[in-house]
LODO-8369 format. One record per atom (N, C-alpha, C, CB): z negated, x negated, y. Coordinates in steps of 0.1 Angstrom, whole numbers, plus 5000, padded with zeros to 4 digits. Glycine has a CB too. Layout:
! LODO-8369
ZXY
...
//
This chain:
! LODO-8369
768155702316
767355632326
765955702327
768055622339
765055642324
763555672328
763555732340
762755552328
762555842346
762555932359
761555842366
762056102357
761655832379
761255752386
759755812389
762055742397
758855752387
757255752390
757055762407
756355582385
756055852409
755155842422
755055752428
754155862422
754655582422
754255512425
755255392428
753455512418
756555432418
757455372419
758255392432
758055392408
758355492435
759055542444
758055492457
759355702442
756855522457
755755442470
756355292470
753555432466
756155252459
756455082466
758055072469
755954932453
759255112463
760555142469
760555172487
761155272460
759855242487
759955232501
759055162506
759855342507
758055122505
757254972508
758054862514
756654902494
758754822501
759754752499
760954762512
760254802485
760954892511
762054892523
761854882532
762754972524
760454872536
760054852553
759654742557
758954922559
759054672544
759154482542
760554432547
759054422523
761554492540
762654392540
763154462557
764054392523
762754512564
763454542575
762354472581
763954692580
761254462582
760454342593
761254162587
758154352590
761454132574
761754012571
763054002578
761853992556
764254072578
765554072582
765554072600
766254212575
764354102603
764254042620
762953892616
763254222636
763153842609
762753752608
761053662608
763553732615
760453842603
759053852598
758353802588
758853952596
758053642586
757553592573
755953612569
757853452574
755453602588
753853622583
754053802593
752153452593
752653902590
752654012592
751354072599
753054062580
751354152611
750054162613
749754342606
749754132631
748554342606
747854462596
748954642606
745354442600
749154592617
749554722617
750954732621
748754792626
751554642618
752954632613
753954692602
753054532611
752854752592
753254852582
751954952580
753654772569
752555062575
751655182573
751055122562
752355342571
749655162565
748355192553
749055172540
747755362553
749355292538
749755292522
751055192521
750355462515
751955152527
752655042522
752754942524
753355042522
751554862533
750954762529
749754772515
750354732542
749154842514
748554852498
750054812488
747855062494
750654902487
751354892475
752154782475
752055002472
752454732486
752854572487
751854472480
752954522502
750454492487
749654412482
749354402468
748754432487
749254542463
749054542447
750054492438
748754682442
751654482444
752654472436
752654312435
753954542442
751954242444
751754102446
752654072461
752354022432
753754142465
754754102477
753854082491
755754232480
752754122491
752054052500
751154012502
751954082507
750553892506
749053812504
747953822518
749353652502
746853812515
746153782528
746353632533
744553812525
746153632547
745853462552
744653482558
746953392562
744053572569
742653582574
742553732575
742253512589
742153742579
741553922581
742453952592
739653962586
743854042586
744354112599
745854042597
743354062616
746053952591
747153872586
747653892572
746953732587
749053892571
749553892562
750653752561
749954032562
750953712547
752153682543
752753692530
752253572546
754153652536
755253732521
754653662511
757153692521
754453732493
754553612486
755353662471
752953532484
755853592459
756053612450
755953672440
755953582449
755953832437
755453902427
754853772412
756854002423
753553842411
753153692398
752353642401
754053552396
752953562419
752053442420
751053432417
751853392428
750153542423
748253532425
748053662417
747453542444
748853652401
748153712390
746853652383
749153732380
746753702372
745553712360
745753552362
745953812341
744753472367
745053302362
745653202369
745753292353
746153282383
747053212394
746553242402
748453222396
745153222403
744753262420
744753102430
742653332421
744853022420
744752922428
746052902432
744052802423
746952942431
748352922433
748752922449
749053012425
749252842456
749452812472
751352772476
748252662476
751952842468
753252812473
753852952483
754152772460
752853022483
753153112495
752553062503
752953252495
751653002506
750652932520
751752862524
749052822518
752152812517
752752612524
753952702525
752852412510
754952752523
755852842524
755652932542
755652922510
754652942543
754453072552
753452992561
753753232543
752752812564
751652842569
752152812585
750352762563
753152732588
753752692601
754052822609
755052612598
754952902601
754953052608
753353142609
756053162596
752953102601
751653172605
750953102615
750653192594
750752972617
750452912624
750852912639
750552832617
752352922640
753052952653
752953122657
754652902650
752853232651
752753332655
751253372659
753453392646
750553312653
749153352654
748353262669
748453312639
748953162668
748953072684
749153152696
750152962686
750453212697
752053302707
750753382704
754153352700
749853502697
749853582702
748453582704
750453662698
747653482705
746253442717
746553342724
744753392712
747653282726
747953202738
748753162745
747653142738
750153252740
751253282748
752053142745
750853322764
752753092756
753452942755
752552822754
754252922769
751052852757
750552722765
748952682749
749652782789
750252632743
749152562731
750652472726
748152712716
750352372720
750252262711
750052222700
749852222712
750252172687
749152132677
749251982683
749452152660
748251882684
747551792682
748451682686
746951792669
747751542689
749051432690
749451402678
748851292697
748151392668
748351292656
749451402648
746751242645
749451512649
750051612639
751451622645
749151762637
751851562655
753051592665
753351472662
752751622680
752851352659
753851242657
754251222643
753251122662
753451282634
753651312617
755251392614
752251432612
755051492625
756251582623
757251512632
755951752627
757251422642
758351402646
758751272635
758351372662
757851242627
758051132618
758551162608
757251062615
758851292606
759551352590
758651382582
760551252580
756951422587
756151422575
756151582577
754651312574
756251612563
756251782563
755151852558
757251842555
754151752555
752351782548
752051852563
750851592542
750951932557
750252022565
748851952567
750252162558
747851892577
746951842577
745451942574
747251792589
744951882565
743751992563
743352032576
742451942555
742952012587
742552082595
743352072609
741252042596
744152182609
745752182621
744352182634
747352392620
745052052641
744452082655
744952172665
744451992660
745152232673
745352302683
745052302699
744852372678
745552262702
745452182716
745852332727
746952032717
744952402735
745752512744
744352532756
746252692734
744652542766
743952552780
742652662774
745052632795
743452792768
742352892768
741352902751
743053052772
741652782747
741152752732
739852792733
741252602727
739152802723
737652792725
736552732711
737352962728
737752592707
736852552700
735952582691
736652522704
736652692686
736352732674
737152722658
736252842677
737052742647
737452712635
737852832627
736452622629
739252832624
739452962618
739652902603
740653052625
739352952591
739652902575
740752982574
738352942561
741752882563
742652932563
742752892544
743652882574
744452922536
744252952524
744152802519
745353042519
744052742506
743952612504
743452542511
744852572502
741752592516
741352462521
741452412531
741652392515
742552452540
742952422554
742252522565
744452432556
741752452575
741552532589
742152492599
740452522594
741952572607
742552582623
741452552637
743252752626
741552422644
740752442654
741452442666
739852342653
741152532672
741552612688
740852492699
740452832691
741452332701
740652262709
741052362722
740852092709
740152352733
740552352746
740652212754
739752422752
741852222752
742152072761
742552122777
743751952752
741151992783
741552002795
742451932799
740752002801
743551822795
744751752805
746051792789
744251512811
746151972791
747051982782
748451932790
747152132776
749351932777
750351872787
751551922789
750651752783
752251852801
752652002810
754352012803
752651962832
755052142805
755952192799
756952112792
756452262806
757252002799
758451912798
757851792792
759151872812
756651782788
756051712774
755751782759
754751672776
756551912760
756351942747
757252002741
755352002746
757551992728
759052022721
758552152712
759751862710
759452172701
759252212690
759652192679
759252292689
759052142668
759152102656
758652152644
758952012656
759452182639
759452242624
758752362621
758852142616
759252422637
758952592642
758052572646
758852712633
756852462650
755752432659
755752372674
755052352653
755252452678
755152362695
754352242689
754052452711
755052162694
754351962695
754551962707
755151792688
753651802709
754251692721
755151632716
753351582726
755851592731
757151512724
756551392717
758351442734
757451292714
756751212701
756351112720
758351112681
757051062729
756450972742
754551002743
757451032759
755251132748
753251182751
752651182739
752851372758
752751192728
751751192716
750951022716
752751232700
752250982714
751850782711
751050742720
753150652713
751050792736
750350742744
748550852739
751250752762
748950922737
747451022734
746851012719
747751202735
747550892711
747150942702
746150782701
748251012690
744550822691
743950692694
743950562680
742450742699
743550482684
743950362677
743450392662
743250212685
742450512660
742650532642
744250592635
741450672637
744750602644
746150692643
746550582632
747450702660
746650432635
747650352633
747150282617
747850252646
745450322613
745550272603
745250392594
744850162601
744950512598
744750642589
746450652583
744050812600
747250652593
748950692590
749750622594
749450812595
749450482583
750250392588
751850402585
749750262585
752050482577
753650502578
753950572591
754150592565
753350702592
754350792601
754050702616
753850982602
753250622617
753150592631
754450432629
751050562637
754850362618
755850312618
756850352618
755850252612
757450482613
758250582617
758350612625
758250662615
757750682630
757950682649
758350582657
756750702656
757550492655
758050382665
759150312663
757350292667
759650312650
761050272650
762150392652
761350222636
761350512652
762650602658
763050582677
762050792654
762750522683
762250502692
763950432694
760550442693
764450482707
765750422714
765450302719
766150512725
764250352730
763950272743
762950312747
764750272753
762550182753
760850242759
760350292771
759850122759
761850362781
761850372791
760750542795
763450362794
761050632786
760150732788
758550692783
760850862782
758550622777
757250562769
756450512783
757650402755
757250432790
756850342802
756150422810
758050262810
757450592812
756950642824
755550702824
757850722829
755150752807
754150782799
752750712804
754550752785
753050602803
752150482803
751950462818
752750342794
753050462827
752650412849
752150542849
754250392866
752450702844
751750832849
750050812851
752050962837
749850752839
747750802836
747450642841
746850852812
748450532843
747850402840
747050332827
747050402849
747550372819
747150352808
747950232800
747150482801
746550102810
746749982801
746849932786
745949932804
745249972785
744949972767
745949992764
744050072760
746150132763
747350242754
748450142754
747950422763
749250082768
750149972767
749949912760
750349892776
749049822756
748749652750
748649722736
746849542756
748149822729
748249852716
749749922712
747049962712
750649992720
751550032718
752549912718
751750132725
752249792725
753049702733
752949632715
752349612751
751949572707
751449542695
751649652687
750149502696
752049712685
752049862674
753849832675
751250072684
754749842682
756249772685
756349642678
756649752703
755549562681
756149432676
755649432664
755749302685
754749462659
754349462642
755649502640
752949562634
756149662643
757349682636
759549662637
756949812635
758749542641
759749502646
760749532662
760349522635
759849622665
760549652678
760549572692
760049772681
760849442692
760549342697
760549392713
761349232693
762149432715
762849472729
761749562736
764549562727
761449692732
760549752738
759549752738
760449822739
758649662733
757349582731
757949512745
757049472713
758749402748
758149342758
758549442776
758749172756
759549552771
760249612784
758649682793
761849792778
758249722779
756349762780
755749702788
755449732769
755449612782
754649462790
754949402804
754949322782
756349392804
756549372821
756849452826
757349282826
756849602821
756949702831
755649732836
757649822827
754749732831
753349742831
753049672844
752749672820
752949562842
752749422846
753049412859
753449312839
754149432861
755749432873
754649542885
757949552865
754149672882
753449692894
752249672893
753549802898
751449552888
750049532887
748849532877
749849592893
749549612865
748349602857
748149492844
748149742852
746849502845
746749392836
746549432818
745449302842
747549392811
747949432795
747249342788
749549422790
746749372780
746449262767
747349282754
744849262762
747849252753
748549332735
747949292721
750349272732
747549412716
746649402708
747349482695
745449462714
747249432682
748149542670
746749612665
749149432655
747549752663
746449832659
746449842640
746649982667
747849812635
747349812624
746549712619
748149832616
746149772609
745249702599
746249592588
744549842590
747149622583
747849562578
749349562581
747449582568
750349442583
751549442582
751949522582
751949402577
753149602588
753849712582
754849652577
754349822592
755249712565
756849612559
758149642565
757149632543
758349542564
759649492568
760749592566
760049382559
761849652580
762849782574
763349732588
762249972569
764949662577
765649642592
766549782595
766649482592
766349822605
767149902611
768349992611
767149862616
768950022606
770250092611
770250202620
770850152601
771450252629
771550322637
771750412632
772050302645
771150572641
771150692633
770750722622
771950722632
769950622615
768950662605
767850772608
768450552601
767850852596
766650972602
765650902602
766351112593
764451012605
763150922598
762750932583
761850972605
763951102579
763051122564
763950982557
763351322552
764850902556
765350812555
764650682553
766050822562
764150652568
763350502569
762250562560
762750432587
761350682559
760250702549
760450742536
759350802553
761850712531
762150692513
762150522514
764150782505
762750532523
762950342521
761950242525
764250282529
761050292531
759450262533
758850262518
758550402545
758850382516
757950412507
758150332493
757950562505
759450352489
760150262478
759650112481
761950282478
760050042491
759549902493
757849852491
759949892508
757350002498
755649972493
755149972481
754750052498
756050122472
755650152463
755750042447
756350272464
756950002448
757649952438
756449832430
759149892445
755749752436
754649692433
753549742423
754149652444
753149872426
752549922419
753650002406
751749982428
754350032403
755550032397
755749942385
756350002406
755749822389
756349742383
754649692368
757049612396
753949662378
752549642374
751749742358
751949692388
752549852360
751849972353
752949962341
751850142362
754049862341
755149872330
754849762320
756749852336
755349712306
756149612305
756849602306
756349562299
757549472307
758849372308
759849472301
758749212300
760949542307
762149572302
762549492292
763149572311
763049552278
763749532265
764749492268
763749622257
765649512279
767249502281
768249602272
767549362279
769049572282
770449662273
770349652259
772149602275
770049722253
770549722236
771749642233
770949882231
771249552219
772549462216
773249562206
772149292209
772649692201
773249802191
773349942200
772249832177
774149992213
774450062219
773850202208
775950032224
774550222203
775150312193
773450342186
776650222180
772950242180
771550262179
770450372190
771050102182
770950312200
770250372215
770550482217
770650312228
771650512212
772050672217
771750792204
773950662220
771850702188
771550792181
770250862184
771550752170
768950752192
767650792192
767150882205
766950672191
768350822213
768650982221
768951092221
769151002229
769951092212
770051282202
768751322200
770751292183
768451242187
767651242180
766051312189
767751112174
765951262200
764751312208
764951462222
764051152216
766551512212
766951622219
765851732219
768051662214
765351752208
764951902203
763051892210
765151922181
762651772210
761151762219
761451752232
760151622216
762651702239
763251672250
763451852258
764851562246
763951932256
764452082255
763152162261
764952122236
762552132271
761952192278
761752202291
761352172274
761752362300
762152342309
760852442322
763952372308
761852402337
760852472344
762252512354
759352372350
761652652364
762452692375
761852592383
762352832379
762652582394
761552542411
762052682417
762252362425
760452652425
760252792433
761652812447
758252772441
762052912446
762852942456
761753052473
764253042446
762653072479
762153172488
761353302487
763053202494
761053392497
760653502495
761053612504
759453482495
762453632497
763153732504
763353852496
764353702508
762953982500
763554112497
764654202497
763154152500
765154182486
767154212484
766854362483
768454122466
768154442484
768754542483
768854622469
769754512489
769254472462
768854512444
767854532442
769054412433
766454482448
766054472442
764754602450
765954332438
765254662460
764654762460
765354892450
764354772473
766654872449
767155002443
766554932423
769455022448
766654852422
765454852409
764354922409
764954732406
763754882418
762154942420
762155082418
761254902435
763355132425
763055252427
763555392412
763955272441
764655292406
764955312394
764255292384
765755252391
763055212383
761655182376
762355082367
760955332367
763855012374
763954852360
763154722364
765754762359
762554762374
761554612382
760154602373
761054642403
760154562367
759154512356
759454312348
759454652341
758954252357
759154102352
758854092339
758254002359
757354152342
756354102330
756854142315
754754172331
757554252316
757754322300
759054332296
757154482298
760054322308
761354322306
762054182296
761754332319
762054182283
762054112276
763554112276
761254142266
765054142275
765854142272
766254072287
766254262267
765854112298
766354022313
765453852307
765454112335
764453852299
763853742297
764653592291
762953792291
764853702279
765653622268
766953602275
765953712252
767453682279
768953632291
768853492296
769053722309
767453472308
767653402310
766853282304
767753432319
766253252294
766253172284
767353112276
765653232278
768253202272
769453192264
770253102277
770153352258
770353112286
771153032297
770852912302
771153092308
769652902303
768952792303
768852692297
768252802303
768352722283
768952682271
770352592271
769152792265
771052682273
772552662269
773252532280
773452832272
772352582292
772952472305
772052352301
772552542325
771152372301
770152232295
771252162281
768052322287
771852202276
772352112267
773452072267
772352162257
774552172276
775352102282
775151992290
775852172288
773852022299
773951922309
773451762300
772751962322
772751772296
772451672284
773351612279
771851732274
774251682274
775951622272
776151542279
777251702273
776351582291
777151482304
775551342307
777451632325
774751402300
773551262306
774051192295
771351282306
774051162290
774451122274
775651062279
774651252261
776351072284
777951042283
777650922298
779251232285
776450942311
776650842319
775550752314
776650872334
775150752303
773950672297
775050562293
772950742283
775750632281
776950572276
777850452283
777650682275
777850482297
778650402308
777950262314
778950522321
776350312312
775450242320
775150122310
774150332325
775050192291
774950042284
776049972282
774350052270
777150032285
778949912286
778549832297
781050012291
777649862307
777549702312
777549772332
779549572304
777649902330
777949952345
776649982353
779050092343
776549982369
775649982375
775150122376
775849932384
773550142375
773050222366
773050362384
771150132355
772650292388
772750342401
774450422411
772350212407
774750332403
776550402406
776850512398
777950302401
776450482385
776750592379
776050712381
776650572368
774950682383
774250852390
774550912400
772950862393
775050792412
775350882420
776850942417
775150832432
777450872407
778850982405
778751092395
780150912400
777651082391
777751152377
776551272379
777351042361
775951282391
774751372393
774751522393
774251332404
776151522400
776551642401
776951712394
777151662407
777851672383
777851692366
777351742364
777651622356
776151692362
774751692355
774351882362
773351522362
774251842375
773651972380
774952122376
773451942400
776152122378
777352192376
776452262360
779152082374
776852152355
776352202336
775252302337
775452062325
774052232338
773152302339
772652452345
772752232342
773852452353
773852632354
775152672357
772752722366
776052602348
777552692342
777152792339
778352652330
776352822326
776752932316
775953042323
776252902300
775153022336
774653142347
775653192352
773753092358
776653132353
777853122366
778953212354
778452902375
778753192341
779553242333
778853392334
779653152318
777853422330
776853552328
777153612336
775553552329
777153572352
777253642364
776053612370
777453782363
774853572362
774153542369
773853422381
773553542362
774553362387
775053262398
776553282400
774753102394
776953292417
777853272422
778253102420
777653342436
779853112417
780352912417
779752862427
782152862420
779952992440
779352882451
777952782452
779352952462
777252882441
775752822445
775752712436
774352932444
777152682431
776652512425
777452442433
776952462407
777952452443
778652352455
777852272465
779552432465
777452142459
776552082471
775252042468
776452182483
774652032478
773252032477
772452152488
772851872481
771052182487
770652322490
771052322506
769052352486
771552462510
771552482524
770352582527
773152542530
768752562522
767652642529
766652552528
767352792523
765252582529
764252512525
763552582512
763352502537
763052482508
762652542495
761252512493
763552472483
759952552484
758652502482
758552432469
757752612482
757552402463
757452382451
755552442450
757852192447
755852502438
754452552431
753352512434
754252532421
752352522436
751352492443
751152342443
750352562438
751452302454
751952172458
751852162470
753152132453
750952052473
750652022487
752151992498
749651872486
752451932488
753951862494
755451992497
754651722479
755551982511
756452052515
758152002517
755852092526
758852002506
759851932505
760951912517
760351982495
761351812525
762351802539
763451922539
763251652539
763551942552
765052042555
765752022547
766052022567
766452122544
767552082540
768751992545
767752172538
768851992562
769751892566
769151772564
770251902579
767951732561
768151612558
768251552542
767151562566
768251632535
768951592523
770251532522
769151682518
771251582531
772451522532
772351342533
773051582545
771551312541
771551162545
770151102533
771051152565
769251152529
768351102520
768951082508
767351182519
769851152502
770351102486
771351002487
771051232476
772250962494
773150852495
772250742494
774050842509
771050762506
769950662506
769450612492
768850722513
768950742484
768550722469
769250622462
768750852461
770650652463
771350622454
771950462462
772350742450
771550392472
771850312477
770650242470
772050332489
769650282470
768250182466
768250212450
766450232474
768650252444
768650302432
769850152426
769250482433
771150162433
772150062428
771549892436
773950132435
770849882442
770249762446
769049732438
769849772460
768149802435
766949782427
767249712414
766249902426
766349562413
766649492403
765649532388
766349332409
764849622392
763549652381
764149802376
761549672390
764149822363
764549932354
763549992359
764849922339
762249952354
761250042356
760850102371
760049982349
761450052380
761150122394
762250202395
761050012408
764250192392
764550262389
763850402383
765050202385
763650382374
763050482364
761950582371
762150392352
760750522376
759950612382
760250632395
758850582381
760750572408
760850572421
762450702423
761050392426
763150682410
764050772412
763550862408
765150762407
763150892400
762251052395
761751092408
760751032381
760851042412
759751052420
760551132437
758950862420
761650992438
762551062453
763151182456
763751002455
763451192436
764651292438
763651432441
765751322422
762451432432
761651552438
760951562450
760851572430
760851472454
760651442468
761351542475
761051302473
762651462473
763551522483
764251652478
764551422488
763451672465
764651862461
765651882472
763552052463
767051802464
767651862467
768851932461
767751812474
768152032451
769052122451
767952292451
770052092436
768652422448
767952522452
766852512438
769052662454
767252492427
766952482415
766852392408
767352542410
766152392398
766652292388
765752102391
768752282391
765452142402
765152002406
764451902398
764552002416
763251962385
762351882376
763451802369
761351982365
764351912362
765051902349
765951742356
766152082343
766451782364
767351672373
766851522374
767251722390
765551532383
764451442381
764151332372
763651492379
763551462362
763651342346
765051302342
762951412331
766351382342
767751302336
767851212342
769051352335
767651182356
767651042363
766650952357
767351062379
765950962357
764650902350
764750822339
763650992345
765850892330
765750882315
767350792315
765651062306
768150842327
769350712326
769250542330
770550752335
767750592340
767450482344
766250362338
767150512357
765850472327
765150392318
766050322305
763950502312
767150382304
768350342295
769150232301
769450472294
768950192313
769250082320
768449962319
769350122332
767449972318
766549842313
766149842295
764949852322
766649962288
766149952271
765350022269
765749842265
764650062277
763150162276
763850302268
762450222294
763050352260
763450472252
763850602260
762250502244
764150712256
764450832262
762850852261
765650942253
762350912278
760950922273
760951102277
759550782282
759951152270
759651322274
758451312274
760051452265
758351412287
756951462294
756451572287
757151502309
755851542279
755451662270
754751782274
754651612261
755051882275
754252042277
753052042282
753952112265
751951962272
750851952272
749851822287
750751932257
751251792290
750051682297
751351752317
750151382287
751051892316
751651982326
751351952335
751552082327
749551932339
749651952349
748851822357
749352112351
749151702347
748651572350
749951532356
748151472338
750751572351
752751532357
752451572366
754451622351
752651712373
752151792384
751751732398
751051852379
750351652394
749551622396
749251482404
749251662387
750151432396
750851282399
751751302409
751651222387
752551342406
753951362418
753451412430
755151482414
752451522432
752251572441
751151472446
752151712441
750251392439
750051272448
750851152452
749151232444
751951142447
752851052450
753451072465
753851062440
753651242464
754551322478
753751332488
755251472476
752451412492
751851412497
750551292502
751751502492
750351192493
749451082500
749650952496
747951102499
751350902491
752050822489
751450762480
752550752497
750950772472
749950712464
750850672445
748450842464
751150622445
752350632433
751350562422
754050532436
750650532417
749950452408
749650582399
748650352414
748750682401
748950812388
750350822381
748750972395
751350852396
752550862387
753450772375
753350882395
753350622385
753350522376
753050492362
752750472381
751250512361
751150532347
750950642340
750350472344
751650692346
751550842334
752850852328
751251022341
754250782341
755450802330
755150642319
757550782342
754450562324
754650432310
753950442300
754450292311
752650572301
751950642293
752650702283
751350722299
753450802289
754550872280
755850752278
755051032289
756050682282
757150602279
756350512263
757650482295
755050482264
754450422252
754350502240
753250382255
754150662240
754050742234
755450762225
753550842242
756750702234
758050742228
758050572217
759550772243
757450502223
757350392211
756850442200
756550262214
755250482203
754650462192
755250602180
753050452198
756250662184
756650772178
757650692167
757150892189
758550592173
759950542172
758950462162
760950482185
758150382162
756950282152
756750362138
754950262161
756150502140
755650562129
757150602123
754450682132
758550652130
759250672122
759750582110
759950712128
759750462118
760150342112
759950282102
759950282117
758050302101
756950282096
756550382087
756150252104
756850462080
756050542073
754750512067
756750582064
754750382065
753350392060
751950402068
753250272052
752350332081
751450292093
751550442101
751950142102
751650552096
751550662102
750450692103
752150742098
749750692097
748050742097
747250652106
747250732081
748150512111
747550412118
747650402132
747950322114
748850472132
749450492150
749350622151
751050452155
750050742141
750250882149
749150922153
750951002143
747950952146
746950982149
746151042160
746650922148
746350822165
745550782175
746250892186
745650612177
747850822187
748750892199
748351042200
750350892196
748351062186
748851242194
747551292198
749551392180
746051192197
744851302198
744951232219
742751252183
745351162222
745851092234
746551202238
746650952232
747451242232
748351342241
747651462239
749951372236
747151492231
746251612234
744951662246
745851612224
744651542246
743751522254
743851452269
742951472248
745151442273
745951502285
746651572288
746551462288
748051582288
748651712286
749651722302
747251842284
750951832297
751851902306
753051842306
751351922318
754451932313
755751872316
756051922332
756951912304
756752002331
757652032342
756852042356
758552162337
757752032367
757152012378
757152152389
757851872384
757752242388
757852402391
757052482387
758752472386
757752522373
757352642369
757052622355
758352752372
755552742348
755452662334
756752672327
754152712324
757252582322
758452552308
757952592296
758852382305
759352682292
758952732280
760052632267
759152912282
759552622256
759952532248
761452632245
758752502234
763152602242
764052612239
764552572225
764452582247
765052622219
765852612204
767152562213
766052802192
768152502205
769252462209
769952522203
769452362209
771152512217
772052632211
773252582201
772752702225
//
């Protein structure tokens, strides 16, 4: 064993005074929370980042190396806690963020608003920059609101979602017209809304909320509104503040909100979806045909990515450091390990996609079968870890019990409790949806939405993708390497500003690319006539996986 370095041994104990502020539950850090020198050697090792002058947060050995400065999955990871601790300690209990940002979060939205408002008595309306582009404004509000109007959510003091709706103003309803239909269908009864509305007298606010209810179907407390109003004197007009229809979502009880906003979003989305496709080929009348050409696009298919996990400091992994085996970059034999595993689970799991493809062209619902066969899929894919030692069985039981990030990506994936109730959902709209090609992309698209597992989530993603394109005839399609970080790019405008038309055509982009490949094989002569064209197209877009970069795999 190599003798342990000076330096090695400085950050080992670094290390060890990190993980005893993390273990009382230290994510962001102020400057004199650790000594001088081990805050340096944190910093240099990458384990800790700046957020403003005087702040720290945890982040990823790597992340913000040679080429990754733009990289923000420690911000979005770390900015709520930074955000809440840095509040608590210039303003004790008596701050807020914002109405509009308070009814977002009571609406299941987990985006971070470029500029967090800040609502607190001793504010001073000033603007602090923060990482990615985001700031913080310290309003001083003078009618903050009083104790028993304000909750906490998603480790932030809000308003409850009552006092936000009455404070929040009529751009609310067409800037964010989902989360403000969310909300109001999360809504029991309009009895604390009412008392909201007799406190300040706030007619208007009535007559647009009273209209803001009935657009979304909330008929009952739309009118409990109106004649409660009314009943001691004031005079309502009801007025709808959106701009356009909200669509149609009838109700069930105890539905979350991240729930009504997959099944929102799918209903809005699917139009633009359908639009960016052709017409499904249908089931293959030569099964057997269909599947040879899915082997066959094993070995371009065979590329993969991690998703980003947490940022915690283990026990291993200071007694590495201190041993001098903690070297990511050069440690080539832990590399190839986990290459070789990866590998190996990626082809297993491939087996089992293959086998509910198989089920889906005999004539079976394409949607049923994923949801029985998903877990399969995931088991496989990191057996041969679980064989290595490298994963406990348990961590393939289920779906994730933490929160997780994704790579620099605006989009902050839901709790994990609400995963539980969002994928039944998936797979409910998944087995109802009459369009392969919304299948195809709206499931890709949900499942990463809603990551829900610790890992693995891209690779997951696209096998859904690819059974559900096997359900309407569409080819096994792959996201090729090169068009990385347009994939990327797409999704995370899909997650973050619901916007699905990039994503749209970039999978029927690459879904055309698997034609025109399947044409030239066919065709040998007309190769010089189609490949050409395609591949200088794919070159001049580019990328796959949705994590971490994917490295290309040999099969095992």
């Amino acid at each position: 064993m190599a003798a342990e370095t000076p330096s090695q041994r400085r950050l080992a104990n670094a290390l060890v005074s990190l993980k005893r502020l993390q273990d009382r539950g230290r994510i962001v850090l102020r400057t004199n929370e650790l000594r001088r020198d081990d805050r340096e050697a944190l910093v240099d090792a990458g384990f800790l980042k700046s957020v403003i002058k005087g702040w720290y947060m945890s982040s990823r050995p790597g992340e913000f190396g040679e080429g990754r400065e733009g990289e923000t999955t420690a911000w979005y990871a770390s900015a709520n806690a930074f955000i809440a601790r840095y509040c608590e300690e210039r303003f004790g209990s008596d701050w807020c963020v914002g109405a509009d940002h308070s009814i977002r979060m009571h609406a299941g939205n987990t985006s971070l608003p470029t500029q967090v408002v800040v609502n607190a008595p001793a504010g001073g309306n000033s603007v602090v920059k923060l990482p990615a582009g985001h700031t913080l404004l310290d309003y001083r509000a003078k009618d903050f609101p009083a104790a028993g109007h304000r909750t906490t959510v998603g480790g932030l003091r809000a308003m409850t979602l009552e006092h936000a709706l009455v404070r929040v103003s009529e751009a609310f309803y067409r800037t964010y017209a989902r989360d403000a239909q969310i909300a109001l269908l999360g809504l029991k009864d309009g009895s604390a809304l009412a008392r909201q509305l007799l406190d300040g007298s706030h007619s208007v606010v009535a007559g647009r909320l009273a209209g803001a209810l009935r657009a979304c179907g909330q008929d009952e407390i739309a009118n409990d509104i109106l004649s409660t109003m009314r009943s001691v004197g004031h005079t309502v007009t009801e007025t709808n503040p959106f701009s356009d229809p909200p669509p149609a979502l009838k109700m069930l009880r105890g539905e979350s909100a991240y729930v009504k906003r997959i099944r929102l979003m799918w209903g809005s989305m699917r139009g633009d979806v359908i639009a960016a496709f052709p017409p499904a080929p249908g089931l293959p009348a030569a099964p057997a045909g269909y599947m040879a050409a899915v082997k066959d696009a094993y070995a371009r298919d065979a590329y993969h990515s991690l998703s980003i996990e947490g940022y915690r400091v283990t026990n291993e992994l200071i007694a590495r450091v201190a041993e001098g085996g903690w070297n990511p970059e050069k440690n080539e034999a832990d590399e190839q390990t986990r290459d070789a595993m990866a590998a190996r689970g990626y082809y297993q799991a491939r087996i089992e996609v293959e086998a509910s493809i198989g089920r889906i062209l005999a004539g079976s619902n394409a949607g049923i079968v994923a949801s029985r066969d998903h877990r399969t899929w995931y088991r496989e894919l990191f057996a041969p870890s679980v064989t290595a030692g490298l994963l406990k069985p348990q961590d393939l039981a289920g779906y994730r019990a933490h929160q997780v990030y994704i790579r620099n990506a605006a989009h902050v994936p839901p709790p994990a409790e609400a995963v539980r109730d969002m994928m039944p959902a998936l797979f409910d709209l998944l087995e109802s949806e009459p369009q392969a090609c919304v299948r195809a992309v709206l499931g890709h698209f949900v499942f990463v939405f809603t990551h829900p597992y610790p890992d693995g989530n891209g690779r997951m993603g696209r096998f859904l993708m690819n059974a559900m394109m096997a359900s309407g005839g569409y080819p096994w399609t792959v996201i090729e390497l090169e068009r990385r970080s347009e994939y990327m790019a797409a999704l995370d405008e899909a997650s973050s500003r619901e916007n699905i038309v990039p994503f749209a055509d970039f999978v029927a982009s690459s879904m055309r690319r698997e034609v025109d490949l399947t044409r030239a094989k066919l065709h040998p002569a007309k190769r010089a006539r189609v490949s050409p064209r395609s591949a200088r197209t794919t070159r001049a877009r580019a990328r796959p996986c949705r994590r971490t970069a994917p490295r290309p795999h040999a099969c095992p």
